[in-house]
C-alpha positions in Angstrom: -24.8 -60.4 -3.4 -27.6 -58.9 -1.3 -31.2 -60.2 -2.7 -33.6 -57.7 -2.5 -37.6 -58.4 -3.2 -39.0 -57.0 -6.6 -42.4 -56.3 -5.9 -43.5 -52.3 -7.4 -40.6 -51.0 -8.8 -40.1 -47.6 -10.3 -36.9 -47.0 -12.2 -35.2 -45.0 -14.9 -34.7 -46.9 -18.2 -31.8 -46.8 -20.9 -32.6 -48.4 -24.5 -30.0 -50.1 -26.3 -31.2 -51.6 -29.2 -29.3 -54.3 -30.6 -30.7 -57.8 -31.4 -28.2 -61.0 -30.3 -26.3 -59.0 -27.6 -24.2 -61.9 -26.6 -22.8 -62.6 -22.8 -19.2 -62.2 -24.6 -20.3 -58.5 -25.5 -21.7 -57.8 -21.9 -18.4 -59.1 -20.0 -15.3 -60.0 -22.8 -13.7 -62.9 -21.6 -10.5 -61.4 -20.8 -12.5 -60.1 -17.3 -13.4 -63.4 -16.2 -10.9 -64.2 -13.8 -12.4 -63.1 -10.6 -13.5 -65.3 -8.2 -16.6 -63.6 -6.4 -19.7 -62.5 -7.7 -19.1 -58.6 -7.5 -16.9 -56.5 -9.4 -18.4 -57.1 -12.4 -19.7 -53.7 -13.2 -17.0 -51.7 -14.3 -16.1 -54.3 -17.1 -20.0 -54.8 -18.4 -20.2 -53.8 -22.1 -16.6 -53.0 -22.2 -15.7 -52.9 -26.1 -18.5 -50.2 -26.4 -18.3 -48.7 -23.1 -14.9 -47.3 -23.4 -12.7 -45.8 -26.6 -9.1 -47.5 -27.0 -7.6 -45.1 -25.0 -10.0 -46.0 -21.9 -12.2 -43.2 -21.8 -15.8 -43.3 -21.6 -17.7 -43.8 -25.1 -19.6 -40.4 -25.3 -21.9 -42.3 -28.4 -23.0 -45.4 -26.0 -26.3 -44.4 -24.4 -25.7 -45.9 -20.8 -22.7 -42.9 -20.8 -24.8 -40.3 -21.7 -26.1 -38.0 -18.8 -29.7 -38.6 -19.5 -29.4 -42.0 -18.8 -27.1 -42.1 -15.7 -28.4 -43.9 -12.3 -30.3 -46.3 -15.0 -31.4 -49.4 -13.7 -33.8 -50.6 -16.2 -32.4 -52.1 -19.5 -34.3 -52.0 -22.4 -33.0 -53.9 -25.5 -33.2 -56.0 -28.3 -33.9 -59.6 -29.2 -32.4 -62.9 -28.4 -30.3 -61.0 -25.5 -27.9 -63.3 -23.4 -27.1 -65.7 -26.0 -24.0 -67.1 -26.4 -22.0 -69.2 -24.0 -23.5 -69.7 -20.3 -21.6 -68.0 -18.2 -23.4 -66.5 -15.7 -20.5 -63.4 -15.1 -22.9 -62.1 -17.5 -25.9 -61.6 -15.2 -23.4 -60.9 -12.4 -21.7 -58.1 -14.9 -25.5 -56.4 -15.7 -26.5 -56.7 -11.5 -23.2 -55.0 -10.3 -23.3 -52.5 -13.0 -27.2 -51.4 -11.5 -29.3 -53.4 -13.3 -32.5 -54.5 -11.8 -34.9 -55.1 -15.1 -34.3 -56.0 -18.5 -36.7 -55.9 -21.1 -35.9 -57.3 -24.3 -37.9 -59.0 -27.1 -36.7 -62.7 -25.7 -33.7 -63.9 -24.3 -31.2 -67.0 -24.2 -33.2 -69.4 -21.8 -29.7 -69.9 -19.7 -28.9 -66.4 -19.4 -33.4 -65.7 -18.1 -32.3 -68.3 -15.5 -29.2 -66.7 -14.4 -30.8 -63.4 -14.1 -33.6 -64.8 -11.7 -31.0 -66.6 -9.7 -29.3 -63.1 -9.0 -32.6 -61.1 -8.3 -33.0 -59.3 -11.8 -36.6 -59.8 -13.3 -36.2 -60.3 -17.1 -39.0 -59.2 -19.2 -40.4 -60.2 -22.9 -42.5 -57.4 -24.5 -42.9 -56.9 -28.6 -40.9 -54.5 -30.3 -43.9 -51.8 -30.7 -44.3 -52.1 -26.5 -39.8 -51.8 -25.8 -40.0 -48.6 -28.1 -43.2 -47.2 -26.7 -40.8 -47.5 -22.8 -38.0 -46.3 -24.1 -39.7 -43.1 -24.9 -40.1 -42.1 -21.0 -37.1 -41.8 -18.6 -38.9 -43.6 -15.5 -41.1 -46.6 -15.7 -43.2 -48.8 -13.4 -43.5 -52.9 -13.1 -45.9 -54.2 -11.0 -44.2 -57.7 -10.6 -47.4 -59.3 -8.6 -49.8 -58.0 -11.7 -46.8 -58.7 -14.1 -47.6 -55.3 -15.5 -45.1 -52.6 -16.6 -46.7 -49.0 -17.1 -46.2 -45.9 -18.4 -48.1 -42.6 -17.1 -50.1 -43.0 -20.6 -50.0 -46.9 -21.6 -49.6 -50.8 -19.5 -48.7 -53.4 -20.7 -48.5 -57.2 -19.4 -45.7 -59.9 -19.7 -45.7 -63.8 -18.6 -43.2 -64.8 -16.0 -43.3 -68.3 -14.5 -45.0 -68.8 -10.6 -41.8 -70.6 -9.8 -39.3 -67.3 -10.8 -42.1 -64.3 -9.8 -41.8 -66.2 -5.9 -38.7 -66.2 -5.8 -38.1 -62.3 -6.8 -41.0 -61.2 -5.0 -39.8 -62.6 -1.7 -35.8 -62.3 -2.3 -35.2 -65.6 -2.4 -31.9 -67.8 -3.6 -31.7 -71.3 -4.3 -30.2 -71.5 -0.4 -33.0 -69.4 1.4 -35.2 -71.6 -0.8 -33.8 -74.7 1.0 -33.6 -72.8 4.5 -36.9 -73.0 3.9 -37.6 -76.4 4.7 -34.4 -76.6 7.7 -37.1 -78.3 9.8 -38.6 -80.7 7.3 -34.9 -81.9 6.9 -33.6 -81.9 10.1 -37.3 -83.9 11.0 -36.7 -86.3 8.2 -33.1 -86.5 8.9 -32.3 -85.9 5.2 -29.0 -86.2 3.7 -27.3 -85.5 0.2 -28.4 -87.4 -2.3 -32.1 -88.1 -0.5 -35.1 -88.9 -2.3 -38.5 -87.4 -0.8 -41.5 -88.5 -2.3 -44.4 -86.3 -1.1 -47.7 -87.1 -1.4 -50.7 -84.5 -1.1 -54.2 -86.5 -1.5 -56.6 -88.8 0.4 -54.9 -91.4 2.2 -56.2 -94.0 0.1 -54.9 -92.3 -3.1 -51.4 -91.3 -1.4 -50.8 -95.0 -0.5 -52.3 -96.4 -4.1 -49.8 -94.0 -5.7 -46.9 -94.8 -3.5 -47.8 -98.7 -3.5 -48.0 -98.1 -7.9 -44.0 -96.2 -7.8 -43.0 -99.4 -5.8 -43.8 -102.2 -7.3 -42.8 -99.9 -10.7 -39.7 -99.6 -9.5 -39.0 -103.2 -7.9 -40.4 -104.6 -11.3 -37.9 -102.4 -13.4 -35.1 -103.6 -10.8 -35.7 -106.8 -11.0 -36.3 -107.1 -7.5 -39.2 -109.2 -6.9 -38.9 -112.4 -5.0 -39.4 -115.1 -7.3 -41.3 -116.7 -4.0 -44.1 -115.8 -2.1 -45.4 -116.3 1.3 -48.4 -115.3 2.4 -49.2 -113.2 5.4 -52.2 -111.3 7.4 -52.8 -108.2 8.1 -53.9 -107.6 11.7 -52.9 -103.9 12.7 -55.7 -100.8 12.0 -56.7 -99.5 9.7 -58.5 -102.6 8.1 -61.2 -100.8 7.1 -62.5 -97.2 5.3 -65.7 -96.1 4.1 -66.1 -95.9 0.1 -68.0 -93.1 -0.8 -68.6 -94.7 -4.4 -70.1 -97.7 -2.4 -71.4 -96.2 0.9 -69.8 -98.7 2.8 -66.7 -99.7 4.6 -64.5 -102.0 2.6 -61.4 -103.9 3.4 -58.1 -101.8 3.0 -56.3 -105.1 2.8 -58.6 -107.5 1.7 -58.3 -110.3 0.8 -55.8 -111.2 3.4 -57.5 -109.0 6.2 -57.8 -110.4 9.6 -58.1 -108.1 13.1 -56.4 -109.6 16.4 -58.7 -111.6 18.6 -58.8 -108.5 21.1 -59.8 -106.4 18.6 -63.3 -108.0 17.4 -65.3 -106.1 19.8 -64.4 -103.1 18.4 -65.4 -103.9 14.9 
């Protein structure tokens, strides 16, 4: 499936009001069986899409003429709840769907729609019907606005999700991103990267606090100790509390004879 970015987009909207849409009701089970992640489209809504003999629905609003080429959904609340398949989102994407607005949604079914480049939207019932009433709207993801010609209004969307729409990303071109901090760090499966942003001193305070955390709850202290001293740079930093260099190691800091001079 092809990620585009959402940055300004302008799009026609179709309402369909009903509260606790379920991801059963947006793709019946019984179409489940494909393997891929397109395809989906023709079998979204299905029990209200089509009458029994497998005609379009004249009385369900995405088949009416005034709301073909729709690409912005505007519903009810509690939408995508249900079980967690995500055929759902992959059902509302191929069918054209770029937005949905809704009063709030299952919190699988949000993540599945920002994992396949669909920006889900929470606005108030008085907001949804206010849209509805215009057959093109505009949503400034990077102001997290959507407007009307006459009326904006602003929605919440966390940093983590609006990146990752506004630059097309998946959860692969995420990690793609860092090829050469893993190919630096030779990283395999199953790695853990601790990475610490700070002054030095409070990167290796931190780091020196996680180990002996975690050799403590391991039980992997030595139950005997030998002393040793330290005699490679740096000994020493300045203090800005004291306004004076202080031993990094102390007290079991001692430089190499050749070294003295330049202390």
């Amino acid at each position: 499936m092809e990620i585009k970015p959402i940055t300004i987009y302008t799009g026609k909207t179709v309402p369909l009001f009903y509260d606790n849409i379920d991801t059963d009701q947006i793709i019946p089970k019984v179409h489940l069986k494909r393997v891929s992640k397109s395809g989906f489209g023709p079998f979204a809504f299905d029990e209200w899409r089509y009458l029994p003999d497998g005609s379009d629905n004249p009385d369900f609003n995405p088949n009416k003429p005034k709301y073909h080429g729709a690409s912005i959904l505007i519903t009810g609340d509690n939408f995508g709840c249900g079980s967690s398949r995500e055929h759902a989102a992959w059902a509302l994407k191929d069918y054209g769907f770029n937005i949905i607005i809704a009063g709030s949604f299952s919190d699988i079914f949000y993540m599945n729609c920002t994992k396949n480049a669909m920006l889900p939207i929470c606005l108030n019932q008085k907001e949804r019907e206010h849209l509805a009433q215009f057959d093109e709207i505009t949503v400034d993801l990077p102001n997290q606005t959507v407007s009307t010609v006459s009326q904006s209004f602003h929605f919440d969307i966390d940093e983590t999700w609006k990146n990752k729409l506004i630059h097309g990303l998946d959860d692969i071109a995420i990690t793609l991103q860092f090829e050469n901090l893993i190919e630096k760090l030779d990283i395999s499966d199953n790695d853990l990267i601790l990475i610490g942003a700070d002054k030095n001193k409070t990167v290796l305070e931190g780091l020196g606090a996680l180990r002996r955390k975690v050799a403590k709850d391991q039980n992997l202290y030595e139950k005997e100790y030998a002393f040793c001293w330290v005699v490679n740079f740096p000994m020493f930093e300045y203090s800005e509390e004291e306004d004076r260099y202080v031993s990094q190691h102390h007290p079991f800091t001692m430089p190499n004879e050749e070294d003295i001079d330049l202390l």
